[in-house]
mmCIF entry with sequence, helices, sheets and N, C-alpha, C, O atoms, coordinates in Angstrom:
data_MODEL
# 
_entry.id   MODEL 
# 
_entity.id                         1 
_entity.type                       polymer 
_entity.pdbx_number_of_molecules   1 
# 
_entity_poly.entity_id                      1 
_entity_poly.type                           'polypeptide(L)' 
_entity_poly.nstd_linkage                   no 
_entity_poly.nstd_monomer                   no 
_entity_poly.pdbx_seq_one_letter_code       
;(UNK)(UNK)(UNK)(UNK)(UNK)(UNK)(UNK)(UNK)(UNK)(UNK)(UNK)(UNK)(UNK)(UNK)(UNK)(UNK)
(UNK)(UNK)(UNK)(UNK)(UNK)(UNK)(UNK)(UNK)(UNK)(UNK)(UNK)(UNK)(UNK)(UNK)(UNK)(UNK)
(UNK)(UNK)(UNK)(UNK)(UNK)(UNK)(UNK)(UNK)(UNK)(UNK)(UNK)(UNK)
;
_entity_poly.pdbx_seq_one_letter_code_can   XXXXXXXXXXXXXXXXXXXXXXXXXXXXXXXXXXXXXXXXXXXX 
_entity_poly.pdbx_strand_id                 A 
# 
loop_
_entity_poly_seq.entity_id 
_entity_poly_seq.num 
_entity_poly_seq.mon_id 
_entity_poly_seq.hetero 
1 1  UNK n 
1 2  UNK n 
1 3  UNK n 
1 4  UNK n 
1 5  UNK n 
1 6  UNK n 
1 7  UNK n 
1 8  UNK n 
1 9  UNK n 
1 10 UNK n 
1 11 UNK n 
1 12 UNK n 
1 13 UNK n 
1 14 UNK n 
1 15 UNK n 
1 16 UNK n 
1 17 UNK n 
1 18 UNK n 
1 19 UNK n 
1 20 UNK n 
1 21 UNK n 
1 22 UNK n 
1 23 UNK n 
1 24 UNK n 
1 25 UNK n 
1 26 UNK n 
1 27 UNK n 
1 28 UNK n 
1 29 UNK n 
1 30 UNK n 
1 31 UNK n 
1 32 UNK n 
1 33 UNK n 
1 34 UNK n 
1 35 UNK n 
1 36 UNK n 
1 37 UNK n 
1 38 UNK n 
1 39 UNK n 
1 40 UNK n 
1 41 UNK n 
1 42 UNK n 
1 43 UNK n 
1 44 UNK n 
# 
_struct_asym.id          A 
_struct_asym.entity_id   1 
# 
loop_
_struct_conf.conf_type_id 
_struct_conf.id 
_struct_conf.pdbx_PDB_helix_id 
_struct_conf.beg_label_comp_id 
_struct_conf.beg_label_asym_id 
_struct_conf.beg_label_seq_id 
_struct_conf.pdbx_beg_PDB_ins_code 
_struct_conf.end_label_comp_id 
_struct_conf.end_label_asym_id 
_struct_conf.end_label_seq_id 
_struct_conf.pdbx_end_PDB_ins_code 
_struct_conf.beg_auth_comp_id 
_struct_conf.beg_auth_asym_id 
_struct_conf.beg_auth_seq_id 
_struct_conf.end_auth_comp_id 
_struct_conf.end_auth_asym_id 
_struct_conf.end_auth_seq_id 
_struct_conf.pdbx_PDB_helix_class 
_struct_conf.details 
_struct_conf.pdbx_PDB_helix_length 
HELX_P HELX_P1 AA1 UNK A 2  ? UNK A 7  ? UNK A 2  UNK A 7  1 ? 6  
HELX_P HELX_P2 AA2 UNK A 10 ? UNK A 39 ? UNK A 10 UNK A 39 1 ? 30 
# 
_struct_conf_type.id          HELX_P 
_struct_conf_type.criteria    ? 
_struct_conf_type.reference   ? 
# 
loop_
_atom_site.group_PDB 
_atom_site.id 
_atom_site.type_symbol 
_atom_site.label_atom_id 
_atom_site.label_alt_id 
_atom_site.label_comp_id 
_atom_site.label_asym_id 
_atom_site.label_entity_id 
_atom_site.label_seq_id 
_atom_site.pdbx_PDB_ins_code 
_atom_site.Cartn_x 
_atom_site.Cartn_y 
_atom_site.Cartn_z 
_atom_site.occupancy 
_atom_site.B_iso_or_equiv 
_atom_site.pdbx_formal_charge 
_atom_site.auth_seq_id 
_atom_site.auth_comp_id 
_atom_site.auth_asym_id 
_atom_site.auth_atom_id 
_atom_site.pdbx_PDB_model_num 
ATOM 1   N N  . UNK A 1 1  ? -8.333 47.331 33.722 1.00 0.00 ? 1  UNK A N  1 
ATOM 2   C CA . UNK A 1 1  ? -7.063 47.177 33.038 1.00 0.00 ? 1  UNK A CA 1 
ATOM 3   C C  . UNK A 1 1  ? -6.007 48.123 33.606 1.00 0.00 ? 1  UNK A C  1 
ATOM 4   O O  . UNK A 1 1  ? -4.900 47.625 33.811 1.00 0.00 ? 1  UNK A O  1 
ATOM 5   N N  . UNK A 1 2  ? -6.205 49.539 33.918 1.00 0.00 ? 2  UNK A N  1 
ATOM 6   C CA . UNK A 1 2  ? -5.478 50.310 34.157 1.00 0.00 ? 2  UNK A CA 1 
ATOM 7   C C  . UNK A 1 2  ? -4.895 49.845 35.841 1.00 0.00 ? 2  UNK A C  1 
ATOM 8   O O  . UNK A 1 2  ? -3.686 49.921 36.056 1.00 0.00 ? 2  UNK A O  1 
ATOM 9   N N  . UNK A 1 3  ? -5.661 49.468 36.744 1.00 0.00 ? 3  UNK A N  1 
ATOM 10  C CA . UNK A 1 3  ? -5.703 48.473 37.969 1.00 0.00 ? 3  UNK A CA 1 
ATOM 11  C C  . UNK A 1 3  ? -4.598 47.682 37.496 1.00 0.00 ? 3  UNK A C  1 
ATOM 12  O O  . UNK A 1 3  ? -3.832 47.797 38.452 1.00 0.00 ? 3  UNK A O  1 
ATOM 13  N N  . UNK A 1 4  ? -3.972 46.918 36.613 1.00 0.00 ? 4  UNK A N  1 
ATOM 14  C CA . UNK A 1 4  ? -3.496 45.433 36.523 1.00 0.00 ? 4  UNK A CA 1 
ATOM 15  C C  . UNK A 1 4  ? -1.724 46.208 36.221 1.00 0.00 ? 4  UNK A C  1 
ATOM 16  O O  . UNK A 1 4  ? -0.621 45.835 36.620 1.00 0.00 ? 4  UNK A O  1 
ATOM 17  N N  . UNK A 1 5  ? -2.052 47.149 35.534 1.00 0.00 ? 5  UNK A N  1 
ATOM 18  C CA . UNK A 1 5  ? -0.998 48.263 35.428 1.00 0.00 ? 5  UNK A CA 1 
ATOM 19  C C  . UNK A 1 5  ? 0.066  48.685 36.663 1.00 0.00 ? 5  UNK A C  1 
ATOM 20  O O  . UNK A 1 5  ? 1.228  48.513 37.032 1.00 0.00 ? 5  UNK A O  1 
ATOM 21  N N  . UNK A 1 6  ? -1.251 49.397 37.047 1.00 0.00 ? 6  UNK A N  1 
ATOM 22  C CA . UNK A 1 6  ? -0.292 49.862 38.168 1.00 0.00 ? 6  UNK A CA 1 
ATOM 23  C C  . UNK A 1 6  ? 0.350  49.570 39.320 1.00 0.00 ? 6  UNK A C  1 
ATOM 24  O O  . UNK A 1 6  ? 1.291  50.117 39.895 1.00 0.00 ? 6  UNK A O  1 
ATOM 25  N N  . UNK A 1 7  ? -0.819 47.882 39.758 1.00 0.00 ? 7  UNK A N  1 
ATOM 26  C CA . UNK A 1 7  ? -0.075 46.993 40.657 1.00 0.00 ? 7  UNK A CA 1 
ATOM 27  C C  . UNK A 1 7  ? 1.127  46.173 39.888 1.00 0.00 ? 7  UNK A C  1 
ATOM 28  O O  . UNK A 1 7  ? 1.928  45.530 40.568 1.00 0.00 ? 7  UNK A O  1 
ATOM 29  N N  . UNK A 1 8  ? 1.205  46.201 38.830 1.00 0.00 ? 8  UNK A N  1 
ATOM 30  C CA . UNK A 1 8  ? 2.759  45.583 38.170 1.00 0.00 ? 8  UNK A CA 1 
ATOM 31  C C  . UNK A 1 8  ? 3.612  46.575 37.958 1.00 0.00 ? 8  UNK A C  1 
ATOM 32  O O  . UNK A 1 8  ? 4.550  46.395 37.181 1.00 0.00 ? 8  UNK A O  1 
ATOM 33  N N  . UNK A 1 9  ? 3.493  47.401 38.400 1.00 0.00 ? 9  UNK A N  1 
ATOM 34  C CA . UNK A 1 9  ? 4.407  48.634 37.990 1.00 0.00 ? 9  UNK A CA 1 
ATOM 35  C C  . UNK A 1 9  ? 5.208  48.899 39.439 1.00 0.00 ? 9  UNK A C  1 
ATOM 36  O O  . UNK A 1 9  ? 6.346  49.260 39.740 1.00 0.00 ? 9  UNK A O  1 
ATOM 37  N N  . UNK A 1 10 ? 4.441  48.662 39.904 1.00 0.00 ? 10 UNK A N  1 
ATOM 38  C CA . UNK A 1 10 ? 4.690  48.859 41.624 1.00 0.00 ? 10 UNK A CA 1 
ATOM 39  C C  . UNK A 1 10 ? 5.320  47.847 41.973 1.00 0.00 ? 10 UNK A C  1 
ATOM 40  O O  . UNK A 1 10 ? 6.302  47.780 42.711 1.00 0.00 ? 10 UNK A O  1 
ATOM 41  N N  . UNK A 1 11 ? 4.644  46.861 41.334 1.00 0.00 ? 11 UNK A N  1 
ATOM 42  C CA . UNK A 1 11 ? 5.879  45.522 41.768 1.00 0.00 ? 11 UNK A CA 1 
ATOM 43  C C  . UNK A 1 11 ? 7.136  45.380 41.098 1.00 0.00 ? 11 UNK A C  1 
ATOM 44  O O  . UNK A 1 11 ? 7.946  44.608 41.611 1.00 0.00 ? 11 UNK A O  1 
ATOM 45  N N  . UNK A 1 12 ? 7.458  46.001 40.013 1.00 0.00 ? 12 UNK A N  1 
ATOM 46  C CA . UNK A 1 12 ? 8.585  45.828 39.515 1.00 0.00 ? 12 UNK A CA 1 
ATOM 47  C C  . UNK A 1 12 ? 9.412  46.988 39.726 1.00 0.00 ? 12 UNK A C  1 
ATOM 48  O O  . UNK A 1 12 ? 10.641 46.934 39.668 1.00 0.00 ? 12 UNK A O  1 
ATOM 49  N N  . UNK A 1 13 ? 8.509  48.436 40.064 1.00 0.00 ? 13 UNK A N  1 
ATOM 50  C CA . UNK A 1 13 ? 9.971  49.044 40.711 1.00 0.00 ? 13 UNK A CA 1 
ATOM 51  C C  . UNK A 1 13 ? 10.345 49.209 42.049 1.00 0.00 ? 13 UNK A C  1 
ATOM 52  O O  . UNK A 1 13 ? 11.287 49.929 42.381 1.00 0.00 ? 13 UNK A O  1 
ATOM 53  N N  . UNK A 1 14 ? 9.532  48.465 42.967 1.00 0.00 ? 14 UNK A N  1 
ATOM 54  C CA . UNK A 1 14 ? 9.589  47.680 44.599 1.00 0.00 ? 14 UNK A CA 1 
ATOM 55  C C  . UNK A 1 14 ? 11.088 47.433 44.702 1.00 0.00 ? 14 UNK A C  1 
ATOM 56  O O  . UNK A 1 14 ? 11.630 47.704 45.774 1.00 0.00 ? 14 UNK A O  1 
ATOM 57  N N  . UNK A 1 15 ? 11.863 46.911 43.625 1.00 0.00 ? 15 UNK A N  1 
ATOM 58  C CA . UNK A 1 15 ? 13.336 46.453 44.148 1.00 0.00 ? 15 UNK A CA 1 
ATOM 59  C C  . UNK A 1 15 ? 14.354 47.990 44.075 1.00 0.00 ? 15 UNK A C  1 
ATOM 60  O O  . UNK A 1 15 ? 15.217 48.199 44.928 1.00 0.00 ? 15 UNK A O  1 
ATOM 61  N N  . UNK A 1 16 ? 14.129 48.786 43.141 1.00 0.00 ? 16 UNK A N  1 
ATOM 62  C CA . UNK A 1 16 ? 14.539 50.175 42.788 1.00 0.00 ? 16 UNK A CA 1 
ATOM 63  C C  . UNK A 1 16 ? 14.397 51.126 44.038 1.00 0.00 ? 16 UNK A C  1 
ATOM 64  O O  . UNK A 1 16 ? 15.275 51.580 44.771 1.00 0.00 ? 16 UNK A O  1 
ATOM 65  N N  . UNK A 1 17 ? 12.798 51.319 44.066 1.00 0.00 ? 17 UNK A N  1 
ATOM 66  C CA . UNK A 1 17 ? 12.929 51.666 45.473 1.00 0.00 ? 17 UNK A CA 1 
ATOM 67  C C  . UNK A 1 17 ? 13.669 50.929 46.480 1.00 0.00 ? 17 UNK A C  1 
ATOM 68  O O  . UNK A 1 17 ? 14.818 51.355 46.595 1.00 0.00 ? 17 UNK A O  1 
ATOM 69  N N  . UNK A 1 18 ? 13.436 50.146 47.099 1.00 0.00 ? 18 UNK A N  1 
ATOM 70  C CA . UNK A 1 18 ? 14.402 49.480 48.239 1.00 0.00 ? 18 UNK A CA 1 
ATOM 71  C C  . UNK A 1 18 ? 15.968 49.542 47.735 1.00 0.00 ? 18 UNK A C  1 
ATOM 72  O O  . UNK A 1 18 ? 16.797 49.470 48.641 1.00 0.00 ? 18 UNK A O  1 
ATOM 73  N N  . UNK A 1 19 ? 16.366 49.642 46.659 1.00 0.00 ? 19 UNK A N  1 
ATOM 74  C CA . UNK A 1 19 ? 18.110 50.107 46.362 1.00 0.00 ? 19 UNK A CA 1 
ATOM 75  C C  . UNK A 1 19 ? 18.130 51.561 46.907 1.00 0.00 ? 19 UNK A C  1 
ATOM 76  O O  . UNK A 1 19 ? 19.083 52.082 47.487 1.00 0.00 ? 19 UNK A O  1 
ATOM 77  N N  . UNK A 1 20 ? 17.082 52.064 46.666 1.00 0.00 ? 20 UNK A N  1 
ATOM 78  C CA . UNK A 1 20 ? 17.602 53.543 46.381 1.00 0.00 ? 20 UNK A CA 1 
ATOM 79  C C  . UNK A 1 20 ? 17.729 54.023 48.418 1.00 0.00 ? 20 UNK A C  1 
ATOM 80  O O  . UNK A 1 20 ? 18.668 54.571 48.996 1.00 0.00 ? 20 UNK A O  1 
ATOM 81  N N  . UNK A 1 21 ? 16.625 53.618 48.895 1.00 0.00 ? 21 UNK A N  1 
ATOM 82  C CA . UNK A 1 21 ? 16.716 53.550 50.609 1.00 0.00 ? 21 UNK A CA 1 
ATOM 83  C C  . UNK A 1 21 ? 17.898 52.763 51.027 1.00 0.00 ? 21 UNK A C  1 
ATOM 84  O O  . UNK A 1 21 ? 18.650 53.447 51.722 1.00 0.00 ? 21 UNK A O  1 
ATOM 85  N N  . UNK A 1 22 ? 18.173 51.957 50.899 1.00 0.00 ? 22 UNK A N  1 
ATOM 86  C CA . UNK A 1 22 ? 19.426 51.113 50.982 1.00 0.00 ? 22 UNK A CA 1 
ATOM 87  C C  . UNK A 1 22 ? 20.821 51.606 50.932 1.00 0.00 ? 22 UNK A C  1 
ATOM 88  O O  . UNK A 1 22 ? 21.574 51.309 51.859 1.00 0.00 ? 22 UNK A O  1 
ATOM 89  N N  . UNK A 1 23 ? 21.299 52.427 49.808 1.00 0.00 ? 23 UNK A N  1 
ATOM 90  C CA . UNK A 1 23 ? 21.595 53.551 49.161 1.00 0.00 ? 23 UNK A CA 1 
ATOM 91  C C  . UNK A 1 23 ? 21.855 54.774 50.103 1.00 0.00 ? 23 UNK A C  1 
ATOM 92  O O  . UNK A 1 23 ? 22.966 55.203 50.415 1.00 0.00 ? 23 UNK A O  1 
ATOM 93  N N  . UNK A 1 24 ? 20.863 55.172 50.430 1.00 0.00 ? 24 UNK A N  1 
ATOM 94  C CA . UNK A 1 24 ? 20.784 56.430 51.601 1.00 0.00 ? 24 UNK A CA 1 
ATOM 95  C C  . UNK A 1 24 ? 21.362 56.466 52.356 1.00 0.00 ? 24 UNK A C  1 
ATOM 96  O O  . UNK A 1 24 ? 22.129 57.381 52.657 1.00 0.00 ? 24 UNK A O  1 
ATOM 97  N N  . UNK A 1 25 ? 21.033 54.722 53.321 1.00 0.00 ? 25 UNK A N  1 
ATOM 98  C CA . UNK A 1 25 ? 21.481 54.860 54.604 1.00 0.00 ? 25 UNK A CA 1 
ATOM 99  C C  . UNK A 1 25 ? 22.913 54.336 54.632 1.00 0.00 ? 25 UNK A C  1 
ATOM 100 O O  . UNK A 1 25 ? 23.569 54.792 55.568 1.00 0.00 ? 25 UNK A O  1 
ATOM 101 N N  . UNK A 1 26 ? 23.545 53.498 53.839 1.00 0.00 ? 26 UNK A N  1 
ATOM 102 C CA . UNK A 1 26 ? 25.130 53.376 53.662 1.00 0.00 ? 26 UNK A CA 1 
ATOM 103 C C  . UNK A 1 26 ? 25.988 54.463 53.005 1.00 0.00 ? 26 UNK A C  1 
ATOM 104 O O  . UNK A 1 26 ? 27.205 54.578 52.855 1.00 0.00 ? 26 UNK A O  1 
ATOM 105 N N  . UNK A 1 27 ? 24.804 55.316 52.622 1.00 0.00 ? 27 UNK A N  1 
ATOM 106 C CA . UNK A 1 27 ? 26.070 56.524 52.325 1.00 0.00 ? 27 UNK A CA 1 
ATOM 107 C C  . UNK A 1 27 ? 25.962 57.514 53.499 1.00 0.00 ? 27 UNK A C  1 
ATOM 108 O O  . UNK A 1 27 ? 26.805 58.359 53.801 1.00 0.00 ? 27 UNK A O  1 
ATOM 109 N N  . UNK A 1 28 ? 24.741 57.263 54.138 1.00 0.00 ? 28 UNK A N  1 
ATOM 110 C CA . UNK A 1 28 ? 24.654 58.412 55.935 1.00 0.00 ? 28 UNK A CA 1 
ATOM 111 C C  . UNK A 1 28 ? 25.802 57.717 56.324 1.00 0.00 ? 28 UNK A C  1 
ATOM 112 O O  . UNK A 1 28 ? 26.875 58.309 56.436 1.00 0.00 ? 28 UNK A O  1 
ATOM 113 N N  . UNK A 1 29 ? 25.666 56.291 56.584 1.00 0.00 ? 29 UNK A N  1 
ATOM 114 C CA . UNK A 1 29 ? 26.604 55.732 57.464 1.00 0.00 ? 29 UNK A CA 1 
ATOM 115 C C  . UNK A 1 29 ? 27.762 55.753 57.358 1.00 0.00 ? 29 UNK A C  1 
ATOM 116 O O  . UNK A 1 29 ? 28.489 55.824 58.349 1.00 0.00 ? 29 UNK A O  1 
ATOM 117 N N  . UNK A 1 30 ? 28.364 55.679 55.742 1.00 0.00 ? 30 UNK A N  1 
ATOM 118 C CA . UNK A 1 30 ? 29.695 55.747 55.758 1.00 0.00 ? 30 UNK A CA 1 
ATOM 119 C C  . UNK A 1 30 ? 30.063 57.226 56.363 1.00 0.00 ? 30 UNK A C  1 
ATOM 120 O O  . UNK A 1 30 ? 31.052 57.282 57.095 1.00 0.00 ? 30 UNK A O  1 
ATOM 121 N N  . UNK A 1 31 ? 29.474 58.185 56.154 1.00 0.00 ? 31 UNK A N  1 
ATOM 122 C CA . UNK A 1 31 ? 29.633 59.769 56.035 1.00 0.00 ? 31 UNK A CA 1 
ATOM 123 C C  . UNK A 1 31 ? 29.774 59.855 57.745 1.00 0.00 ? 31 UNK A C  1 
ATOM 124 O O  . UNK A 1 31 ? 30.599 60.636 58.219 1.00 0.00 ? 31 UNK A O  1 
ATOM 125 N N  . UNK A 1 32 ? 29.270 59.354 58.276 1.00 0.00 ? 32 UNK A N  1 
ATOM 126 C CA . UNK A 1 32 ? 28.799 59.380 59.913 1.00 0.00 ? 32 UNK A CA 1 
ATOM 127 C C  . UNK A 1 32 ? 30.542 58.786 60.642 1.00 0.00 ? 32 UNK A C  1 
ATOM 128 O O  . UNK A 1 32 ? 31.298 59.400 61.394 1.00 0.00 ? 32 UNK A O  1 
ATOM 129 N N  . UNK A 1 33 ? 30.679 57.477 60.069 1.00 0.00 ? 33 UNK A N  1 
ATOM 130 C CA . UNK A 1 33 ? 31.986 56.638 60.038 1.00 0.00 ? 33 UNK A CA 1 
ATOM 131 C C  . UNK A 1 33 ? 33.234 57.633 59.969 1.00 0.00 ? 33 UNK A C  1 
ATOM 132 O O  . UNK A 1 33 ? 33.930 57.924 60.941 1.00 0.00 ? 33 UNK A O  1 
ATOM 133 N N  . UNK A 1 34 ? 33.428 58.170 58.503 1.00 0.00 ? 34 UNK A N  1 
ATOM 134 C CA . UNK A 1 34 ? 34.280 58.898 58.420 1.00 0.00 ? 34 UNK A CA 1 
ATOM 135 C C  . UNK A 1 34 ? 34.485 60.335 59.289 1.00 0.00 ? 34 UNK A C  1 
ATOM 136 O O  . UNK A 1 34 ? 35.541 60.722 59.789 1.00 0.00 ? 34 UNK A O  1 
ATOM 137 N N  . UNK A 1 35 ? 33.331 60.932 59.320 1.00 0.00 ? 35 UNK A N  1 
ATOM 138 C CA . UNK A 1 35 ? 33.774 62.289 60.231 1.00 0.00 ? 35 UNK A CA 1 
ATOM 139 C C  . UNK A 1 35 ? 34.019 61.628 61.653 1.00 0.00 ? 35 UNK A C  1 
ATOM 140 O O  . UNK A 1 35 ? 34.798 62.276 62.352 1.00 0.00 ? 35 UNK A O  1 
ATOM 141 N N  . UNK A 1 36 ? 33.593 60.654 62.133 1.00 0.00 ? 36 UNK A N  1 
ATOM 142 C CA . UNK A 1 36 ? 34.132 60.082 63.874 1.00 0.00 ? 36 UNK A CA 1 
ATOM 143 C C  . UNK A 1 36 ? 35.754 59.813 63.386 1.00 0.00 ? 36 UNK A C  1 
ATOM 144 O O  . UNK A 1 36 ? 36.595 60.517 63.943 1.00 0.00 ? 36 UNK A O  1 
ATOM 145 N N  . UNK A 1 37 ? 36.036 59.217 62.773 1.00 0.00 ? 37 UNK A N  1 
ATOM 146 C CA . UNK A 1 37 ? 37.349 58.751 62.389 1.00 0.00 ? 37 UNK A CA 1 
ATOM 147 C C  . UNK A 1 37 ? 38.102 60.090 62.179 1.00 0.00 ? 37 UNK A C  1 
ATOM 148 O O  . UNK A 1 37 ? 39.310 60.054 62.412 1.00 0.00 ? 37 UNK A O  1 
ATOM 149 N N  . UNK A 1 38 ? 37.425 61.571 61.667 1.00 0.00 ? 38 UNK A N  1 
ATOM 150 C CA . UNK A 1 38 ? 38.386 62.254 61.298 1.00 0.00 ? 38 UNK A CA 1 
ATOM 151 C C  . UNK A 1 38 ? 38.343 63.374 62.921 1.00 0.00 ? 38 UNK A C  1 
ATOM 152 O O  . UNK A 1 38 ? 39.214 64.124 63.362 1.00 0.00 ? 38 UNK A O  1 
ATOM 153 N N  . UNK A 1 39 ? 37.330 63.138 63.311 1.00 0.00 ? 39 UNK A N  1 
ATOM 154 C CA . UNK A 1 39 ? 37.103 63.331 65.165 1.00 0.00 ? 39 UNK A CA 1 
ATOM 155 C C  . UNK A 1 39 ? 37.970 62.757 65.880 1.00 0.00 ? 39 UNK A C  1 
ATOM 156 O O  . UNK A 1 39 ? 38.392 63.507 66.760 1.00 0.00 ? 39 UNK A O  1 
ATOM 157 N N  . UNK A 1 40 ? 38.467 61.640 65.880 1.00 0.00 ? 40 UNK A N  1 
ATOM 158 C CA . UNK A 1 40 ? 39.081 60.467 66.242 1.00 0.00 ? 40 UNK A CA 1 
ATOM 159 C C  . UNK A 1 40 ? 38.240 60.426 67.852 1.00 0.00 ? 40 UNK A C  1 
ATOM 160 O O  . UNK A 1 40 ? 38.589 60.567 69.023 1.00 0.00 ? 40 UNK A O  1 
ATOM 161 N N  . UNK A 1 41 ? 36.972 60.151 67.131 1.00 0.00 ? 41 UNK A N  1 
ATOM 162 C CA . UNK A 1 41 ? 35.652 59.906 68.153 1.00 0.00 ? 41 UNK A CA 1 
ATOM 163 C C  . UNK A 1 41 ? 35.137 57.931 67.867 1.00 0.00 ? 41 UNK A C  1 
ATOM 164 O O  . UNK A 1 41 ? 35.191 57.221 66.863 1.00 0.00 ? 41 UNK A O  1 
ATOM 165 N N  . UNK A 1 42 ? 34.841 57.756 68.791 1.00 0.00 ? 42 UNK A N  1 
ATOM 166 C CA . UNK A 1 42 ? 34.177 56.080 68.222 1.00 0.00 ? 42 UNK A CA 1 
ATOM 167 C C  . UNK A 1 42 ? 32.667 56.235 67.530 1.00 0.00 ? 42 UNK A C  1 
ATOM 168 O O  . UNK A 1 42 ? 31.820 56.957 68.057 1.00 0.00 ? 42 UNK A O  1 
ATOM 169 N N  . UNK A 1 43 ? 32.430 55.563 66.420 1.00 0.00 ? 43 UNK A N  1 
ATOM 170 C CA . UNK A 1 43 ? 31.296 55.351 65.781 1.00 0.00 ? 43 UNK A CA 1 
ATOM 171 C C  . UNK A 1 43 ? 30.446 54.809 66.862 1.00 0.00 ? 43 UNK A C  1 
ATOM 172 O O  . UNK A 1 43 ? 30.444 55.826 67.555 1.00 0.00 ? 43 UNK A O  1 
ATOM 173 N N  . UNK A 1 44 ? 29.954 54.239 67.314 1.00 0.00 ? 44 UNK A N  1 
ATOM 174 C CA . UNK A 1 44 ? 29.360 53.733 68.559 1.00 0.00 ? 44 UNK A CA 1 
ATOM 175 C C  . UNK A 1 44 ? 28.778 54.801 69.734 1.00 0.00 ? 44 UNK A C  1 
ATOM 176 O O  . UNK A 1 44 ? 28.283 54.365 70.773 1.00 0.00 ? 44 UNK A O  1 
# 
């Protein structure tokens, strides 16, 4: 029983996690974006 638990638990906060990584890397990226722009360096 405790088995049936924790693989549904995992599956339902599977989307939470993947926001929260998701999350990370568009706020690195914007952060990355903006200091080239305030460099007046190319993102690239």
């Amino acid at each position: 029983m405790d088995n049936v638990f924790i693989y549904g638990f995992y599956i339902l906060i599977w989307p939470a996690i993947t926001l929260a990584v998701l999350l990370l890397i568009c706020t690195a990226t914007y952060r990355d974006i903006k200091k080239a722009k305030s460099e007046n360096k190319e993102f690239v």
